[in-house]
N, C-alpha and C positions, 0 to 999 in steps of 0.2 A: 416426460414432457411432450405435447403435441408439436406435432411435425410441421407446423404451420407457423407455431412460436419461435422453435426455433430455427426456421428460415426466417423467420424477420427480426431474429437478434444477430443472425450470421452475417445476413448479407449486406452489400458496400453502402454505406450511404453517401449521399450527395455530396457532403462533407470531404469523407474520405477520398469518393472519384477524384474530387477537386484536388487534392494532397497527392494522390498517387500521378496526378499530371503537372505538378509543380506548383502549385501554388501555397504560400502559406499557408499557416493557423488564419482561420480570422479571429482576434480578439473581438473585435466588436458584436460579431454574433452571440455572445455574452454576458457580455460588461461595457459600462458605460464609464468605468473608473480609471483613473493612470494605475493603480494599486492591482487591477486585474483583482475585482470581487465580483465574482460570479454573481448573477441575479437570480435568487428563487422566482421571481414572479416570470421570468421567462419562461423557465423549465416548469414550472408546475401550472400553468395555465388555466388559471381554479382550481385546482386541486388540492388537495389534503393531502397528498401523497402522489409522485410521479416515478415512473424508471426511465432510465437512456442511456444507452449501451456507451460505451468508452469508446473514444474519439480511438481511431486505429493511426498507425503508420507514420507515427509525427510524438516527438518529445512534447508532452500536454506542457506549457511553464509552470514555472509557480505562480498559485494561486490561493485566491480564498472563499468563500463564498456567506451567504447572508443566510442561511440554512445550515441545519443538520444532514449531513448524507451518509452510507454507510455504502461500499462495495461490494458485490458480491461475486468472484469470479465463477464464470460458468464451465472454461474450457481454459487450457495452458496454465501463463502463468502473467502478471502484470505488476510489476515493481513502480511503489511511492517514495519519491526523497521526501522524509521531514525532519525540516532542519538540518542536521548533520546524518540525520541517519535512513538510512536505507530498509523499509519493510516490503520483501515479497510474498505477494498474495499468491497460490498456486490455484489447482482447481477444487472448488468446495471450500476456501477461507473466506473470511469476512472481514473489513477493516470499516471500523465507526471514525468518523472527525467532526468535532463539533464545530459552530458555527464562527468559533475563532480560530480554528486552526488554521494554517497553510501548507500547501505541498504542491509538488512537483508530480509528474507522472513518467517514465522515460517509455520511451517508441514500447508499441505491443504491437506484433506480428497480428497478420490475418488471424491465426488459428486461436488468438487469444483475445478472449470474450471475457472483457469486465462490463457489468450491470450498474448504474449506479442508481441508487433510489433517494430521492429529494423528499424530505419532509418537513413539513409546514411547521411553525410554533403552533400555529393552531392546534394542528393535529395531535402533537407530543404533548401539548397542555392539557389535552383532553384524557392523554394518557397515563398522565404524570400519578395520579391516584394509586395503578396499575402495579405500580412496580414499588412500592413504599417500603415493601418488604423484601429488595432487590439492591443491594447496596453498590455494588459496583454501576448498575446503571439507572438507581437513584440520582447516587452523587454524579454522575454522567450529563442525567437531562438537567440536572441542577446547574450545573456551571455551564451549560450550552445556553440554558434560557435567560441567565444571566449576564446583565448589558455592559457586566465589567470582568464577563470570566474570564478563564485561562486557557488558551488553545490547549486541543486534547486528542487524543488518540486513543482504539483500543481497538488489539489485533487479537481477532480470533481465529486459531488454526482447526477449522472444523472440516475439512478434508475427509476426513476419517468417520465422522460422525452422521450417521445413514439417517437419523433423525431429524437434526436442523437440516440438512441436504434437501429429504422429499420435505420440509417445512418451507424450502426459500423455492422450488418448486410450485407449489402453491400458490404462494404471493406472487412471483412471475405470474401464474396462471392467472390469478386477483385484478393483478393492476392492469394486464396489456385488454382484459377483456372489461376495466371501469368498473368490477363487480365492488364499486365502493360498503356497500354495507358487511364487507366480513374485511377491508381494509385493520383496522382499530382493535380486532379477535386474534387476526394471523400476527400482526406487528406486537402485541402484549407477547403472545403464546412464544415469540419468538426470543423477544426478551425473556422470560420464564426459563426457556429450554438455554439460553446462555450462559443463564443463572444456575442452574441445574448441574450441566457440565460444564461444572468450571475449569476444569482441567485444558479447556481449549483455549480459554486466556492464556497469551503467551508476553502480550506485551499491552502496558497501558502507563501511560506519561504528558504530565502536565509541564508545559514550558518552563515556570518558574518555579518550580518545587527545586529541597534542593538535591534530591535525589537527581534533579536531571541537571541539572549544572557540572555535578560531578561527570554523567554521560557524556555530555559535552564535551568537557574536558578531554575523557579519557578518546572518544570519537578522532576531537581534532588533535590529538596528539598521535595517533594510530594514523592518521590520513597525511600526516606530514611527515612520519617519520618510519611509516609500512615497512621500506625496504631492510632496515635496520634496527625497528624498535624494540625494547626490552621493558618487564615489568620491573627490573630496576631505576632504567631509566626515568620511565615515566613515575616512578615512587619520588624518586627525588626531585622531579618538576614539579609535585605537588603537594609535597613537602609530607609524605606520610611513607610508614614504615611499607615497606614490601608486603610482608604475610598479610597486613591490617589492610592495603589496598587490594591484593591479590582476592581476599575476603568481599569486601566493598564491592568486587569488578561481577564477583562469581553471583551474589545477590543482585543486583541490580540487572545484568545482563542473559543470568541461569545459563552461562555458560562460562568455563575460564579464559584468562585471557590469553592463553595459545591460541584458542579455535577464536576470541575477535580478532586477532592479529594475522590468522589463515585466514579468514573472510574478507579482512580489508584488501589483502594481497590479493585474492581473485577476485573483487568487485573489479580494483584496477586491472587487472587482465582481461576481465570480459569486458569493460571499458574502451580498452586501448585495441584489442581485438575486432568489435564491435566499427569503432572510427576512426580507424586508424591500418596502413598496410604495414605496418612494423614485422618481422617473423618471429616468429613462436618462441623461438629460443632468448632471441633480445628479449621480449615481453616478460617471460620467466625469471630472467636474471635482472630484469629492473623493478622490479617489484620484491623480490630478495629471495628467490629460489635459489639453489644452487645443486638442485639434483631434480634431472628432468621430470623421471617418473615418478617420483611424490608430486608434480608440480599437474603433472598428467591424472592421477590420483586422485588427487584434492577436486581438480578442475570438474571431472568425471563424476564425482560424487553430490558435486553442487548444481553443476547442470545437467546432467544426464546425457552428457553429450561431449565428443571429444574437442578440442579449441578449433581444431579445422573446420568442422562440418557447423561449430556455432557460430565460426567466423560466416560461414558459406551462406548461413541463412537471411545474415542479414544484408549480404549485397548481392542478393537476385533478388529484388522488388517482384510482388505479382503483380502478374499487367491488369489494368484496368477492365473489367469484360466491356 
């Protein structure tokens, strides 16, 4: 990536100086709605296609927007709440939301650089040809361009894959220098290459399906009852046999329901960590540990980092230059 790009996705902007010296979000730089619906016609300013780096140092709220965007983190890491559930982006994923979706963003440190790229119906109509033969992100731009779809999501863990990587390179390279006539080549190509390896799909969910109702379910039942919850318990809150839900949870999630019930517990510990001066040990044993070092462990393995030093990061603010 050129050195010049990336000082001007790094560095503070206006925005941010203003956050890091107290002052709110401003919603209104935005949105003009009580709903907080972002405006394309702000962010894209004629354009077909626009990037803007992620607002830093500050919980984004929930929102929605009148466009398709899709993220692309450059550097760390940067977590979406949607709806109940929680997707972190690391360095090298990509997360698509279409233009009914909604979400949340929580605080991203200085070192973490989310990209987002705003694109036009125009633009994806033009596209829409492209990918016919592309089913996942057929039926994608299909319910996006659609004035009565269903909010949507779809997370790609492409970290790993050195291909879309120097591909979202590129496009960064594309848009910040306006080179619009290879816009509509690099964004197909990209779609292509999603399609291609598929194996990076990790996650993709429609609000009312009911595949995600059950999510839900099993979500807010995991968030109320973290400290002490069981998959028999939860079996019989929704009235299905154990093994038949245990199945249900391992499909839908591709993971079982130990590791979502280990995950809800350390979301709340990096949570309560995070905002809270609580010690380490309370934290552990209120979320439903009861043996430090697995608690140390788990923590270790999700953040890469020990609860101390994750605590530390986030209450020494960087001063303003």
């Amino acid at each position: 990536m050129d050195n010049a790009i990336i000082e001007q996705l790094t560095r503070l902007t206006d925005e941010e100086r203003s956050i890091l010296g107290g002052d709110p979000l401003r919603r209104d730089a935005y949105s003009a709605t009580e709903r907080f619906i972002i405006s394309g016609a702000r962010l894209l300013d004629g354009q077909a296609l626009a990037l803007r780096p992620h607002t830093r140092f500050v919980d984004f709220p929930e929102h929605g927007h009148d466009y398709m965007e899709f993220m692309y983190v450059y550097a760390g890491r940067i977590s979406h709440v949607i709806g109940r559930e929680t997707v972190t982006l690391e360095k090298g994923d990509i997360l698509f939301l279409n233009r009914h979706a909604r979400h949340a963003v929580r605080r991203a440190g200085q070192q973490d650089i989310g990209i987002n790229f705003i694109l036009s119906d125009t633009f994806l109509q033009a596209l829409f040809g492209n990918v016919q033969n592309n089913p996942v992100m057929s039926a994608f731009l299909t319910n996006n361009l659609d004035s009565d779809g269903e909010g949507e999501y779809l997370f790609f863990r492409t970290k790993d894959c050195f291909p879309i990587r120097n591909l979202m390179d590129n496009l960064i390279y594309a848009v910040v220098h306006r080179s619009q006539e290879v816009y509509a080549g690099l964004v197909s190509l990209l779609f292509t290459y999603l399609a291609y390896y598929r194996d990076t799909l990790v996650n993709t969910l429609r609000d009312n399906s009911p595949d995600a109702a059950l999510r839900r379910a099993v979500l807010a039942y995991l968030e109320a009852h973290y400290p002490d919850a069981t998959l028999l318990a939860l079996a019989r809150e929704l009235g299905y046999a154990p093994a038949y839900l245990s199945r249900r949870i391992h499909k839908l999630f591709s993971k079982p329901f130990r590791l979502l019930l280990q995950e809800t517990r350390l979301k709340v510990a990096e949570r309560l960590l995070r905002t809270t001066a609580l010690g380490t040990e309370h934290i552990l044993r209120a979320v439903g540990y009861e043996n430090r070092s697995h608690f140390y462990r788990a923590f270790f393995r999700t953040y890469h980092t020990t609860p101390h030093k994750y605590r530390k990061q986030f209450h020494e603010r960087p001063a303003a230059p």
